[in-house]
Every structure is written in structure tokens, then in C-alpha cells.
N, C-alpha and C positions, 0 to 999 in steps of 0.2 A: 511525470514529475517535473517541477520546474527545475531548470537547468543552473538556479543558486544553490540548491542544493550545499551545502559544508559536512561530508563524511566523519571527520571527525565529531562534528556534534551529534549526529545521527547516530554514531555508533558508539556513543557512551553508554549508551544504556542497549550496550548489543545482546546481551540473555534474554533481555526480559523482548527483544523486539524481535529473538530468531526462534523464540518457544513457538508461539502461533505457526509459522513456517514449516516446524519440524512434525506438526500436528496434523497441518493440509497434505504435508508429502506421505504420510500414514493415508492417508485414504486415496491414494494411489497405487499401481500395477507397475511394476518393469516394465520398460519396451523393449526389451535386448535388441539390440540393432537400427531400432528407429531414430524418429526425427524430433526433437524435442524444445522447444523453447519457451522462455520466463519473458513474459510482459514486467518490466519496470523492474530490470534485475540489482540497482544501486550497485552497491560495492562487487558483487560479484561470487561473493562468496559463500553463500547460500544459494547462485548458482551451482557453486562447482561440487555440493553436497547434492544437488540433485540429477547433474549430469553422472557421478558414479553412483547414485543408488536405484537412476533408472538403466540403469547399462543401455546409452542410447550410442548409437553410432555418432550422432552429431547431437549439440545440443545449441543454439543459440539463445542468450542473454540480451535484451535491448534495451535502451534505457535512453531518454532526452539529457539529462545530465551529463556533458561534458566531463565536470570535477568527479561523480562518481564512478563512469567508464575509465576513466582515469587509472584508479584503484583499482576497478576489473583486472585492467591486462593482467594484473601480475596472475589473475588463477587462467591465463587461455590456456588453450595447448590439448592434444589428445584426441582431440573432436571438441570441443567446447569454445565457440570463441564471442564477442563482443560487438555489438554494433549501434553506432548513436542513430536514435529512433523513436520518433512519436506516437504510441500506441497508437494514437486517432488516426493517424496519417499510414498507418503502417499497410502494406500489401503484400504477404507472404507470396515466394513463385511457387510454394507447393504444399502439399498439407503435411499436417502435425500429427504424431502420432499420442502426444502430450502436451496440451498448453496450459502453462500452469502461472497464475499470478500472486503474488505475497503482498498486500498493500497497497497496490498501486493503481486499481482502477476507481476507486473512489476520487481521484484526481479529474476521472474525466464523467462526462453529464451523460443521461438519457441514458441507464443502463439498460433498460428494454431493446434499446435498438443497437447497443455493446455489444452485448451478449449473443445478438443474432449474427452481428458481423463475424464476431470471432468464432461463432459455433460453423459457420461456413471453412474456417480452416484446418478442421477435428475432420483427419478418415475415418470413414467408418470403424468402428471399432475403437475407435482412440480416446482420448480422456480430456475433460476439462477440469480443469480444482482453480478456487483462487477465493483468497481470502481478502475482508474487508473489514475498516473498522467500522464498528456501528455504537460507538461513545457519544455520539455529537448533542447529548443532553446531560453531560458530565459538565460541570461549573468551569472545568480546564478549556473548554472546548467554547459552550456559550458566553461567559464571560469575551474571551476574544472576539465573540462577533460583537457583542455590545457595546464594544472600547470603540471597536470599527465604526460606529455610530457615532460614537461623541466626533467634537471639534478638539483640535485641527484635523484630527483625522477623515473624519466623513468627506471632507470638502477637498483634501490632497485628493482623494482615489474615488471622488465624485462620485460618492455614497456607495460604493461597493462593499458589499459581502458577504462572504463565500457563501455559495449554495452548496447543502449537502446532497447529492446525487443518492447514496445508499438507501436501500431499500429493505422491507420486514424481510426476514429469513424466508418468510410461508410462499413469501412472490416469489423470491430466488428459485424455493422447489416450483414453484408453480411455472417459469418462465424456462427453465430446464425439460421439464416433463413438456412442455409446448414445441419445444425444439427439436424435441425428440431421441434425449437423451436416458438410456436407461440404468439402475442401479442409482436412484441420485439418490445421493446423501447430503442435506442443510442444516447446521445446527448454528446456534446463540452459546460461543462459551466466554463467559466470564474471567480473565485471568487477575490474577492478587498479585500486583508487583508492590514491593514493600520499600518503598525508599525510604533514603537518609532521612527527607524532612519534606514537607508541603512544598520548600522554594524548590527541591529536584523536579516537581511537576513543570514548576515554568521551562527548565531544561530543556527539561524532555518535550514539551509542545513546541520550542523552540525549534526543537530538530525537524518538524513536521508542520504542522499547521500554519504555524506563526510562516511559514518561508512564505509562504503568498503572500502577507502583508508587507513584510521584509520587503520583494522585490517591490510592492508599489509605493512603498514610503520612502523609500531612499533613507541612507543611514544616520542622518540626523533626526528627523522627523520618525524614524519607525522607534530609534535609541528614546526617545518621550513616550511612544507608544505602550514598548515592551515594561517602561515605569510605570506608568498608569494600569497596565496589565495585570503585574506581580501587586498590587497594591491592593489592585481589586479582588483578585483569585485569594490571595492569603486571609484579606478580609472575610472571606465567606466562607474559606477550608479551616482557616487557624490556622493559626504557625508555629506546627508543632513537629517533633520528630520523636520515633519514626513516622511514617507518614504511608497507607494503605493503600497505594492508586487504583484503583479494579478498573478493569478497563474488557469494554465487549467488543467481540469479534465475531464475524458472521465467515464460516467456513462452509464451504459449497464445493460437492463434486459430482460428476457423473459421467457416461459412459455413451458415447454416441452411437446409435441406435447402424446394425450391419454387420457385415464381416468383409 
């Protein structure tokens, strides 16, 4: 996750962004006494829901965000604690009895060769789950890269943007079963979040997607951006309330192959 991150805007619309969350930790096992940790744990707090519901002896939360480790500290404690950290960059000293991620690997590229990394830190026996969105053909989503295209913008961030990394659900089973994890379970769920009105989408992209361009426009040039954004997305949604956002999620788990 980029390290602009803003918590509070993220977690406006915290139901509808901790459902998917609460959905992946269902297709998980207890570890009573293990070793547990969330790739890209933001605020923390849906950390500390799955550190007592896998009853783990330890559980670590990591996250590049500064501003949102921030907010963590307040759930450490118990065994659960915090640490600033770049998924890509990361090197566990020992293996996981649980590695579970909520959102946050879509941030980083080449999921084929992700997944192989972090299947190396699953003991035998232990679990991988992690959820991604897989909307990036929703008008909320393409729209923003097309803005990214016009002027002045293309020319600020010298024609960047953003490449979506995710992949069809069928690879995800297909890239698990190769790794040699068994019990996997991949699905495509749909969820119906029901906002106030069509402008709550821009919000809510805001909390997410939009922060990449954010950090490369600098706040004058990105504040013309997010206009030209809400202008074009209303134009093509209507600007009506309430307002139906469906948004898809690709949730993935499985069970690494030993005892």
C-alpha cells in the first residue's frame, strides 16, 4: 500500500469494506497456538478480529503505511503486534501457520511469482486465504485511468497508469493447485453496496485507487484531476441517489500440501 494512505477516508465506508474480510476468514481453520500474519493489515483492526478468532499464539499485522500502522498500535497487545513493511520486500525468519491478505496484493505486480514467494512461508499444513478486487472494468475504476491519459495529467506522471496485476479466479485455483496446496477454494463474489448517491463512489475510489495518482500529481494538479474525474464518472453513472455500487472480489484459499 502506498504510505499516503488517509485512514480516515478509507474507513468511511468501513461495513461495506470489512464484509469481503469477514467472508475470507470463514474459509479458514484456527491455529491454536500458531504463527499468524495479515499482509497489508491498514488500520489494524481487522487484524485484531483475526488474531482472536484464529487463537494464534502470535499474530503479526504489516503494512508500508506509516499513517495507517499508526492507528494499529492502538489494537497490539496479547500476541498481536505491528510492523512497517513492504509486502515485496518482506522476508519472514520463520514460517506461518496462517498467511492471510484482505485487499492488498493487488497493489503489487506479477502475481504468478507473488504467490510462489509467499507460498514458501506456509508450513506444511498451514493456510493461505487472501482477497482481491477484481472490479477494474467498473466505469469507477476505468474511467480514472482515462483521466490519467488526458492533459495535464499524462504529461505530470509521464503517461503512467496503473497496471491491474489481478488475475481470472480459474488461474488463482489453477496457480494454488501448482503450488501445492490442497482444499482450494476460488470464488467471484459480487457484493451490492448501496450508497447515498453515484458522488459516494468518487469517495470511496478516493480512499483507494485514486491514492496512486494522488501521490504522483501533487495536490494542486491531482485537486483538477479528482474534477475532471467526478465529472466524467457522474456523466456516465448519472447522478442519482441512492446509488447501487457492485463491486467484485476474487476470494482464494487453500491448504498447503504435509503435516
Amino acid at each position: 500500500m502506498s504510505a499516503d494512505w488517509n485512514p480516515d477516508r478509507y474507513e468511511r465506508f468501513r461495513n461495506e469494506r470489512s464484509q469481503p474480510f469477514f467472508d475470507l476468514l470463514e474459509l479458514t481453520r484456527p491455529v491454536p497456538g500458531g504463527r499468524v500474519i495479515d499482509l497489508g493489515c491498514g488500520t489494524g483492526e481487522l487484524t485484531r478480529a483475526l488474531h482472536e478468532r484464529s487463537r494464534a499464539a502470535e499474530t503479526l499485522g504489516i503494512d508500508s503505511s506509516p499513517a495507517m500502522l499508526a492507528r494499529a498500535a492502538g489494537f497490539a497487545g496479547g500476541g498481536l503486534r505491528f510492523e512497517l513493511a513492504d509486502i515485496a520486500a518482506f522476508a519472514p525468519a520463520g514460517p506461518f501457520d496462517l498467511v492471510l491478505s484482505n485487499a492488498a496484493l493487488q497493489w503489487l505486480p506479477d502475481h504468478e511469482r507473488l504467490l510462489a514467494r509467499i507460498a514458501r512461508w506456509i508450513a506444511p499444513g498451514g493456510q493461505l486465504a487472501f482477497q482481491v478486487p477484481a472490479n477494474a472494468d467498473h466505469p469507477s475504476h476505468t474511467v480514472a485511468h482515462e483521466v490519467a491519459r488526458e492533459e495535464p495529467f499524462a504529461t505530470a506522471m509521464s503517461g503512467y497508469v496503473r497496471e491491474w496485476p489481478v488475475l481470472p479466479p480459474e488461474r488463482y485455483a489453477e496457480l494454488l493447485d501448482g503450488l501445492g496446496f490442497e482444499r482450494v477454494h476460488v470464488r467471484l463474489q459480487v457484493y451490492a453496496h448501496r450508497l447515498a448517491s453515484t458522488g459516494d463512489t468518487v469517495e470511496w475510489v478516493r480512499g483507494t485507487l485514486l491514492t496512486d495518482y494522488e501521490r504522483r500529481l501533487g495536490p494542486e494538479l491531482y485537486g483538477a484531476y479528482l474534477e475532471r474525474y467526478r465529472e466524467r464518472l457522474l456523466a456516465e453513472l448519472g447522478d442519482g441517489a441512492p446509488y447501487l455500487y457492485t463491486f467484485k472480489r476474487i476470494l482464494a484459499a487453500g491448504t498447503r500440501a504435509g503435516t
